[in-house]
Residue, then its C-alpha position, 0 to 999 in steps of 0.5 A: x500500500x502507498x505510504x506505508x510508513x508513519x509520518x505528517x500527510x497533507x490533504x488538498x482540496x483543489x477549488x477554481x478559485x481556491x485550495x484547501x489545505x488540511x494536515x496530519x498528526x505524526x502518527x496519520x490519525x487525526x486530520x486538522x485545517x492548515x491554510x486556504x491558498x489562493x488557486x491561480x494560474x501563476x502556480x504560486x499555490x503550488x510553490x506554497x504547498x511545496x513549502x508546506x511539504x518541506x516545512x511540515x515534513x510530509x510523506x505524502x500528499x492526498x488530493x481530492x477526487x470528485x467524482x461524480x456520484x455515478x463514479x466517473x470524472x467531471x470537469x472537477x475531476x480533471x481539474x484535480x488530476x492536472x493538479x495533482x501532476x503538477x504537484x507530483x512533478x514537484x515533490x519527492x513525496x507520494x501524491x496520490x488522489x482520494x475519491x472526495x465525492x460530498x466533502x464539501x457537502x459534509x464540511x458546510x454541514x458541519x461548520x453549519x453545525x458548529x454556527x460557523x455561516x456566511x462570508x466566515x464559512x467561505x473563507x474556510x470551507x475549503x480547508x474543512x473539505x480538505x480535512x474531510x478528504x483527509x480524516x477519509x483517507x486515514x480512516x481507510x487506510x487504517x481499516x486496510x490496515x486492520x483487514x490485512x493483520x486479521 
């Protein structure tokens, strides 16, 4: 399995206008919101992942996927994957896609919730979703995990 071995993971929520960033614990178990980057055609979002690679010493990155609910790629979805070459051209470290489909859907929920609404809402909602691509990824990882030892 890809990055099998322990360390910080990076989660990425990739948007038309912005990129949502979240970050794992050392141990890959809990996910938390790191930054919101501006996505622009410069690239400066992706220098500034690269920097939070080295900075946080990650061992791999998660971009999400979204998919449509019918299980194939949009626009969305081929937005993601160019990214995530760019990215991979980039790093040293593994990145790889993790299917995202309602991310965004349960992060607004959430943050809804917890009475985060409006223009505040917007300002984090990427960083939300891509802590839920994130929390998604190491859960299942860990559930591989648990099925290959049984």
């Amino acid at each position: 399995m890809a990055g099998d071995h322990t360390g910080r993971r990076l989660g990425v929520d990739v948007g038309s206008v912005r990129v949502g960033v979240a970050l794992s614990d050392p141990a890959g178990v809990l996910a938390t919101p790191l930054v919101t980057l501006d996505h622009d055609e410069a690239g400066t979002d992706l220098d500034r992942l690269v920097a939070l690679v080295d900075e946080h010493e990650v061992v791999e990155v998660v971009v999400g996927l979204p998919r449509t609910l019918a299980g194939r790629d949009g626009p969305a979805a081929q937005t993601a994957r160019a990214y995530a070459e760019a990215l991979t051209g980039r790093l040293t470290v593994p990145v790889v896609l993790s299917d995202e489909r309602l991310t965004t859907v349960t992060a607004t929920r959430t943050l809804s919730d917890r009475g985060v609404k409006g223009r505040k809402q917007r300002r984090v909602i990427d960083q939300a979703a891509a802590v839920e691509i994130l929390q998604g990824y190491l859960d299942g990882r860990r559930a591989a995990r648990r099925a290959e030892d049984s």
